[in-house]
C-alpha positions as CSV (number, residue, x, y, z in Angstrom):
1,X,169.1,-41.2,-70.1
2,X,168.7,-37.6,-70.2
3,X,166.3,-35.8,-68.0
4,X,165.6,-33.3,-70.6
5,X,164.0,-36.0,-72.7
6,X,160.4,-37.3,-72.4
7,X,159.8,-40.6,-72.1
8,X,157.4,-41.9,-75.3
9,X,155.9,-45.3,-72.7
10,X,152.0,-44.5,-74.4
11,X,152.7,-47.7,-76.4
12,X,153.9,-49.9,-73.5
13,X,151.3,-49.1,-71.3
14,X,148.4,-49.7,-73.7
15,X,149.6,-53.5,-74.4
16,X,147.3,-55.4,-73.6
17,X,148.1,-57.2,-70.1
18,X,148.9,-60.9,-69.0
19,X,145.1,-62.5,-68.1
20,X,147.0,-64.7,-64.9
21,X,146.6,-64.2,-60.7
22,X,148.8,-63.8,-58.4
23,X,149.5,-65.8,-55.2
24,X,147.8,-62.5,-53.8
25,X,144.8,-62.6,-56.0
26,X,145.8,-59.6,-57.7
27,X,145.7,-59.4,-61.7
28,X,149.5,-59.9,-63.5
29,X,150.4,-56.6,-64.2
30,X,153.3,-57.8,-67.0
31,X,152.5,-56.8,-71.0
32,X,151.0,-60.2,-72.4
33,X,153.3,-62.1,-75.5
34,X,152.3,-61.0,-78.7
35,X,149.5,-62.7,-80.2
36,X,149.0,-64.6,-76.5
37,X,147.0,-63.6,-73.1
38,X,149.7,-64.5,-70.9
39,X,152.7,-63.2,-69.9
40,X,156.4,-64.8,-70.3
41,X,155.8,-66.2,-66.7
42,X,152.9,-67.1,-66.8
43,X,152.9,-69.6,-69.4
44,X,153.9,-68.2,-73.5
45,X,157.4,-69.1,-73.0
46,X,158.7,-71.5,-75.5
47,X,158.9,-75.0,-74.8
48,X,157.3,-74.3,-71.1
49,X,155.2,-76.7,-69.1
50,X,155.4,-80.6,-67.8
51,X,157.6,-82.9,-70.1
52,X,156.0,-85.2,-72.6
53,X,154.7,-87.8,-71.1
54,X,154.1,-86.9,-67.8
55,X,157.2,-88.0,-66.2
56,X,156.6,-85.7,-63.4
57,X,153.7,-88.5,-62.1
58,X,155.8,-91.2,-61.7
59,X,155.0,-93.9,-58.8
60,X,158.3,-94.0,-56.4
61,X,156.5,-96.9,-54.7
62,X,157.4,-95.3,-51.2
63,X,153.4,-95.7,-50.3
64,X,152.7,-99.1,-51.3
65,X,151.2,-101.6,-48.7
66,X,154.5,-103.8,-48.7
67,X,156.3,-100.8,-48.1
68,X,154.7,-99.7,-45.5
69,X,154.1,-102.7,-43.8
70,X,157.9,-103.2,-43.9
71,X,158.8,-99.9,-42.2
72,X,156.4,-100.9,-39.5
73,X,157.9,-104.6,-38.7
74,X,161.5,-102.3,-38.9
75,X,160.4,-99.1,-35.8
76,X,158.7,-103.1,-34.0
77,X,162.3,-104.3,-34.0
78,X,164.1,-101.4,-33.1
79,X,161.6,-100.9,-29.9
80,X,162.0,-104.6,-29.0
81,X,166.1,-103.5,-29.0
82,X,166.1,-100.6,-27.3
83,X,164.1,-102.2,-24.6
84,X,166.3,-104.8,-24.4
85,X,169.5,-102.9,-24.5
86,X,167.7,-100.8,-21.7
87,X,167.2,-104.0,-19.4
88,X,170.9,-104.9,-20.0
89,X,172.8,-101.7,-19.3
């Protein structure tokens, strides 16, 4: 661009502004999506969010009591072998 030619940004800078905070706590200073008070990060972008459903809450079942106990009985065994290795060598 040309330095001899003004800049017309009176339009851009009178959009209204995306309504979201930042990690800092500071207001979102990016122009909000027409007709919406959010910004394309922050939420007006097509098809954004979680997936129908909810597939991101899923159980894994890593947590569960038989789980747990089992990874318990496992670290028992593998201390009862290192002693005993330790008693041999």
């Amino acid at each position: 661009m040309s330095g001899d030619q003004p800049r017309n940004t009176a339009a851009m800078q009178a959009s209204p502004r995306c309504g979201a905070r930042t990690h800092s706590g500071t207001a979102c200073l990016a122009p909000a999506v027409h007709g919406k008070t959010r910004c394309r990060m922050h939420g007006s972008a097509a098809r954004s969010g979680a997936p129908r459903g909810n597939q991101n809450a899923r159980k894994h079942g890593l947590f569960t009591q038989d789980r747990i106990a089992e990874r318990r009985a496992m670290r028992a065994l593998l201390g009862e072998t290192r002693k005993l290795l330790q008693e041999l060598g």
